[in-house]
KEVORO-761361 format. One record per residue (C-alpha): residue number from 1; residue in one letter; x, y, z. Coordinates in steps of 0.001 Angstrom, whole numbers, plus 524288, in hexadecimal, padded with zeros to 5 digits. Layout:
<rs>
<r k="NUM" r="A" east="X" north="Y" up="Z"/>
...
</rs>
This chain:
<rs>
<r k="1" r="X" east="34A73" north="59FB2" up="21A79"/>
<r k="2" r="X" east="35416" north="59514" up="21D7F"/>
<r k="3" r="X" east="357B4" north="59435" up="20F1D"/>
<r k="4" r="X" east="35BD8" north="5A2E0" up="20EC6"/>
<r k="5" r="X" east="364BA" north="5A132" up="218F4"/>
<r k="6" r="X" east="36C5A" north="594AF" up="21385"/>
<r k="7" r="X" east="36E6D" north="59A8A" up="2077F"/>
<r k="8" r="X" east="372AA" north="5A7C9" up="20D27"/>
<r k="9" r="X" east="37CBF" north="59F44" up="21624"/>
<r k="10" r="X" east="3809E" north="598E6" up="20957"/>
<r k="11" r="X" east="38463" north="5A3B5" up="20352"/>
<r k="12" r="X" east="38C6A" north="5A7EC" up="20F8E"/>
<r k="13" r="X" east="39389" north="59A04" up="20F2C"/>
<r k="14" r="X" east="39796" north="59E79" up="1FF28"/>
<r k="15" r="X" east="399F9" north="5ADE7" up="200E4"/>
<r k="16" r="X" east="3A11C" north="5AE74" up="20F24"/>
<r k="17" r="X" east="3AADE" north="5A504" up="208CD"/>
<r k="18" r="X" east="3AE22" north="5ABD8" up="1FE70"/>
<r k="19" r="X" east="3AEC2" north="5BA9F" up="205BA"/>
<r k="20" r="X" east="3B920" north="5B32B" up="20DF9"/>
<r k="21" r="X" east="3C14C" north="5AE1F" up="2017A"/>
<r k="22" r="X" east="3BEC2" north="5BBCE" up="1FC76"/>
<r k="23" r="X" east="3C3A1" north="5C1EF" up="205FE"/>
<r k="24" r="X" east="3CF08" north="5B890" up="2071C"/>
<r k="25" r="X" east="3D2B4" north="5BBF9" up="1F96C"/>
<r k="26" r="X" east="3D241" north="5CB74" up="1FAE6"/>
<r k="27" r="X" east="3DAD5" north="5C9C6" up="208C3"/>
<r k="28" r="X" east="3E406" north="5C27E" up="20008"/>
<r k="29" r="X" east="3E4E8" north="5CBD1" up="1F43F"/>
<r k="30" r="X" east="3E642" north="5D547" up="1FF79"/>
<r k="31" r="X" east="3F273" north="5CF7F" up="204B7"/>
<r k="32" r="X" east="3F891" north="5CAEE" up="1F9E1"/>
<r k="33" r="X" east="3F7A9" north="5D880" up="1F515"/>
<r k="34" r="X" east="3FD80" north="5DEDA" up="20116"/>
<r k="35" r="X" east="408A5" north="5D5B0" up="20194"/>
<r k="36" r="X" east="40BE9" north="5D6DF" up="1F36C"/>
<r k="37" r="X" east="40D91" north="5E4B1" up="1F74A"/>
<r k="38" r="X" east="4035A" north="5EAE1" up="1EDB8"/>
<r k="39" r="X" east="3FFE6" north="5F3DE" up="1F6CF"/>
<r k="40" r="X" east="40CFD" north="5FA42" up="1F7F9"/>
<r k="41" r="X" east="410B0" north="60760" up="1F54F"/>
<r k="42" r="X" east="40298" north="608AC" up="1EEB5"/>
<r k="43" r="X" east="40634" north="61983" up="1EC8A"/>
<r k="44" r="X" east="413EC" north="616C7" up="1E685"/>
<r k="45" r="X" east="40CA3" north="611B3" up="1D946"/>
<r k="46" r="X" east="40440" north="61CD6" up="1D5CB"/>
<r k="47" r="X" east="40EFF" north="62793" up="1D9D4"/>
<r k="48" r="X" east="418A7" north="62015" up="1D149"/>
<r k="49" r="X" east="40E90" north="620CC" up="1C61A"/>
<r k="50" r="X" east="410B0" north="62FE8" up="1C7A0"/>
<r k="51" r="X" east="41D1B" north="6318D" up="1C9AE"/>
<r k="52" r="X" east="422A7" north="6262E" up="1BEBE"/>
<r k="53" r="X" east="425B5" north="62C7D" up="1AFFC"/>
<r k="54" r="X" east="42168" north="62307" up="1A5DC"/>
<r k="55" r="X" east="42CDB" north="61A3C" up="1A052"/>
<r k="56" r="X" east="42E77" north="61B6F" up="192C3"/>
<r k="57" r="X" east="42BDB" north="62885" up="18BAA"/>
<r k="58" r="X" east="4227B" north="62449" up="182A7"/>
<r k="59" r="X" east="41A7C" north="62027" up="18E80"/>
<r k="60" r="X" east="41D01" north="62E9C" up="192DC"/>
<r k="61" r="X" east="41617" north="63394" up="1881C"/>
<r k="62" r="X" east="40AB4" north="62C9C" up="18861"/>
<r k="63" r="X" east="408C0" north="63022" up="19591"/>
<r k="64" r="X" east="40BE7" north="63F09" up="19486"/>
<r k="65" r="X" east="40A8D" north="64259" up="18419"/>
<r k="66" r="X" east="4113A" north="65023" up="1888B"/>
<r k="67" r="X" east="41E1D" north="6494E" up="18A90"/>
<r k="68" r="X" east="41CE7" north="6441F" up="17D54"/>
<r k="69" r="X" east="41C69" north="652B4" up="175F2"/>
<r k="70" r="X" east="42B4D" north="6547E" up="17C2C"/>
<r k="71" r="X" east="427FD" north="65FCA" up="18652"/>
</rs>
């Protein structure tokens, strides 16, 4: 019986460890990310995607074919 326990308390000493570096790491992305400011204006991307004509008109036409048969 005794030997189940050490090695379930040795397993503890490895894994509760590394769930704190883990964690560490994932609060850090967090913040780093938040100060970088990727999670600013999160809508304004996908609404300009709409709203924005493509560039160059040969870009145009392989987006839309209809604008290529001029009407």
């Amino acid at each position: 019986m005794r030997g189940r326990v050490e090695r379930f308390m040795d397993s503890l000493y490895l894994l509760i460890p590394l769930s704190v570096v883990l964690v560490l790491a994932i609060a850090g992305i967090l913040v780093w990310a938040v100060i970088s400011g990727q999670f600013e204006r999160l809508d304004d991307a996908g609404a300009r995607a709409l709203r924005e004509e493509p560039d160059l008109p040969e870009e145009a036409d392989r987006i839309d074919p209809r604008r290529s048969e001029g009407g």
